[in-house]
C-alpha positions in Angstrom: -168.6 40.3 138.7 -170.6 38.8 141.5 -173.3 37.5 139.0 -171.2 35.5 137.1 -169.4 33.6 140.3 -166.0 36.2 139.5 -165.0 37.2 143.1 -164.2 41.1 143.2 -161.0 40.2 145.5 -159.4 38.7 142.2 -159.4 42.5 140.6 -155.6 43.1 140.6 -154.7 39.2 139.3 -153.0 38.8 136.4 -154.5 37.1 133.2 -152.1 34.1 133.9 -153.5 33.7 137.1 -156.9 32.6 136.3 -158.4 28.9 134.7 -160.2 29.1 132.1 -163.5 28.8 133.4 -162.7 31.8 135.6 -161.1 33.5 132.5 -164.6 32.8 130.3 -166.9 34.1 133.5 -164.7 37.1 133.1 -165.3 37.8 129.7 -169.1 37.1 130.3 -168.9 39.7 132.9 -167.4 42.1 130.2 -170.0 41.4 128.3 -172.9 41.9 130.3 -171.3 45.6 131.3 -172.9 47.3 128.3 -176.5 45.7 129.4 -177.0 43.9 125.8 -179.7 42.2 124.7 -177.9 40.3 122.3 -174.8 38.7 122.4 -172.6 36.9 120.3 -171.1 33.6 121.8 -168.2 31.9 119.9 -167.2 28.2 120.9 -167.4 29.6 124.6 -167.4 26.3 126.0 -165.1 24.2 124.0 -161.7 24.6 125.2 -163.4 23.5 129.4 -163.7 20.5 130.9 -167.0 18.5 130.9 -168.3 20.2 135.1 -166.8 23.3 134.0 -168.8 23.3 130.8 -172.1 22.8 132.4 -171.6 25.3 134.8 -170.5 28.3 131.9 -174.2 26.8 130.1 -175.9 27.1 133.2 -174.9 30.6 134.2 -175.5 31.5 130.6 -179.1 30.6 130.9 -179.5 31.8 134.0 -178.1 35.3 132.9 -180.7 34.9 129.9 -183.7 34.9 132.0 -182.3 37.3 134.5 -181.6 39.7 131.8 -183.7 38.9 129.1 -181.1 38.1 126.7 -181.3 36.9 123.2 -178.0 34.6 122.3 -176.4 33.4 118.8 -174.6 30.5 120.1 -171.9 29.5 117.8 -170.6 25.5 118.1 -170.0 22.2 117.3 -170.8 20.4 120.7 -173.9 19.0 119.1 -174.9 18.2 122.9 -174.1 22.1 124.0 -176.6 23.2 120.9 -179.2 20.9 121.9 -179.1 21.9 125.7 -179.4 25.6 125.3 -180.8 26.0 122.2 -184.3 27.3 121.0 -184.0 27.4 117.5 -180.7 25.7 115.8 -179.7 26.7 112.5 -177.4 23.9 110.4 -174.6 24.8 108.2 -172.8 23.3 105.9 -169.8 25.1 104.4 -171.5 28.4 105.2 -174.6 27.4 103.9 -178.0 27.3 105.7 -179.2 23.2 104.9 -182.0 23.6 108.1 -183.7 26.1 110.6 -186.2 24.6 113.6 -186.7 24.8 116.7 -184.0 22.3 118.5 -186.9 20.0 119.7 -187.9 19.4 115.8 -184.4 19.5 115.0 -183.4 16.7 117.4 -186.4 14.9 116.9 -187.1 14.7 113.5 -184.1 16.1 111.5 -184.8 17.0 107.4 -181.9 17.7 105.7 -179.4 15.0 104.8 -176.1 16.5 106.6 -178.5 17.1 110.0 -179.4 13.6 110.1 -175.8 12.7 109.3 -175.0 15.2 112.2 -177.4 13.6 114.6 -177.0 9.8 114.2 -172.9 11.1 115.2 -173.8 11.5 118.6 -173.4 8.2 121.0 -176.4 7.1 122.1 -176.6 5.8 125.9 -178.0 2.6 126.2 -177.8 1.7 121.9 -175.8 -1.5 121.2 -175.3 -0.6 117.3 -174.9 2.6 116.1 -176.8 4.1 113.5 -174.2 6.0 112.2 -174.5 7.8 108.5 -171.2 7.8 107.2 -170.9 10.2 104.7 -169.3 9.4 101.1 -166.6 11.9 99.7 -164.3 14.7 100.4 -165.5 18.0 101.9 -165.1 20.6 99.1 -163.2 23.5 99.2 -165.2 26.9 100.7 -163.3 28.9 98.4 -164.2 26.8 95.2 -167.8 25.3 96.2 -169.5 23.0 94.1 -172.2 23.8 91.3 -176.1 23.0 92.8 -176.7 22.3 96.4 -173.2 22.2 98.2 -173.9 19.2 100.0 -174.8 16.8 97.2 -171.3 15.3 96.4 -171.5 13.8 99.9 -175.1 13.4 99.9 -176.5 9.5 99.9 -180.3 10.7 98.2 -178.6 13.0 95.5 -179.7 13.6 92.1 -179.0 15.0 89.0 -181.1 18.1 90.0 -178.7 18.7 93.3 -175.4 18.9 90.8 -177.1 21.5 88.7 -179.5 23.5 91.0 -179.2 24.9 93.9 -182.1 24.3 96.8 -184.4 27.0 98.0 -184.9 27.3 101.2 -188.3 26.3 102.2 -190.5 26.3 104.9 -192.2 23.6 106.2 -195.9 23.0 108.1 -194.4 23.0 111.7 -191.8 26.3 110.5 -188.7 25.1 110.1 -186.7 25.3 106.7 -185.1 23.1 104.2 -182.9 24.0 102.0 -183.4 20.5 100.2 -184.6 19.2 96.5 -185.1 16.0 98.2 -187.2 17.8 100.6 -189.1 20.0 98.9 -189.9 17.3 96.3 -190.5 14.4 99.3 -188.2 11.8 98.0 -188.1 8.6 99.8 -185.2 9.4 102.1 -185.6 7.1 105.1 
């Protein structure tokens, strides 16, 4: 309890007693009782305010390096992902579109819906955004589209995304693609 800032006097509270960045700490600290070296984290930040948010991510990567811990880090916070990620994979409608490390993926995005991801975020400091707006309704998971999922909103689709899905490919600096446009190095800029 003590290593996640949970003081051991709260022990006979009740669950409606505590905010809910005590309440997450808490559940970290169930967690961390079996000694894992793995551990699944859902959205564990998204329902705190901004200060208590950064101090959940900061306990979480201090309890990483304290106890050598391997996280799959499950969000949408774009700015969470990029903060305590080493690797970031990008899904679109429960497909993998890209896989990199997070500074190749927030440097130098590949796939189409990753940069569309990216240029979402609000630069500080940027007068214009570079926004991508995407084109399109998002399809149904249930009835997904024929070829690569993404291509009804894609800007650089072709005739080859409607009918074919994309492998997924690795690049030169080891991330992956899963991208016709990619793999075949259209002119996407």
């Amino acid at each position: 309890m003590e290593q996640v800032g949970v003081d051991p006097a709260w022990i006979a509270r009740h669950p409606h007693e505590f905010s809910g960045g005590q309440r997450q700490r808490i559940s970290i600290a169930r967690g961390l009782i079996l000694d894992p070296d793995f551990i699944v984290a859902d959205e564990p930040v998204s329902a705190l305010d901004v200060s208590i948010q950064a101090q959940i991510l900061n306990l979480l990567m201090d309890l990483r390096e304290k106890h050598d811990l391997t996280y799959l880090f499950i969000t949408h916070d774009l700015s969470v992902v990029h903060h305590i990620s080493s690797r970031v994979a990008v899904l679109y409608l429960g497909t993998l579109c890209e896989l990199a490390s997070a500074n190749d993926l927030f440097t130098e995005p590949r796939h189409p819906y990753t940069r569309a991801l990216l240029s979402a975020i609000p630069k500080v400091g940027e007068k214009k955004a570079k926004h991508i707006k995407l084109k399109g309704e998002v399809p149904t998971p249930v009835n997904l589209p024929s070829g690569c999922v993404f291509h009804n909103r894609c800007v650089f689709a072709r005739d080859r995304c409607k009918k074919e899905f994309p492998r997924l490919n690795e690049l030169p600096n080891g991330s992956f693609v899963s991208c016709h446009g990619v793999e075949e190095g259209w002119d996407m800029a």
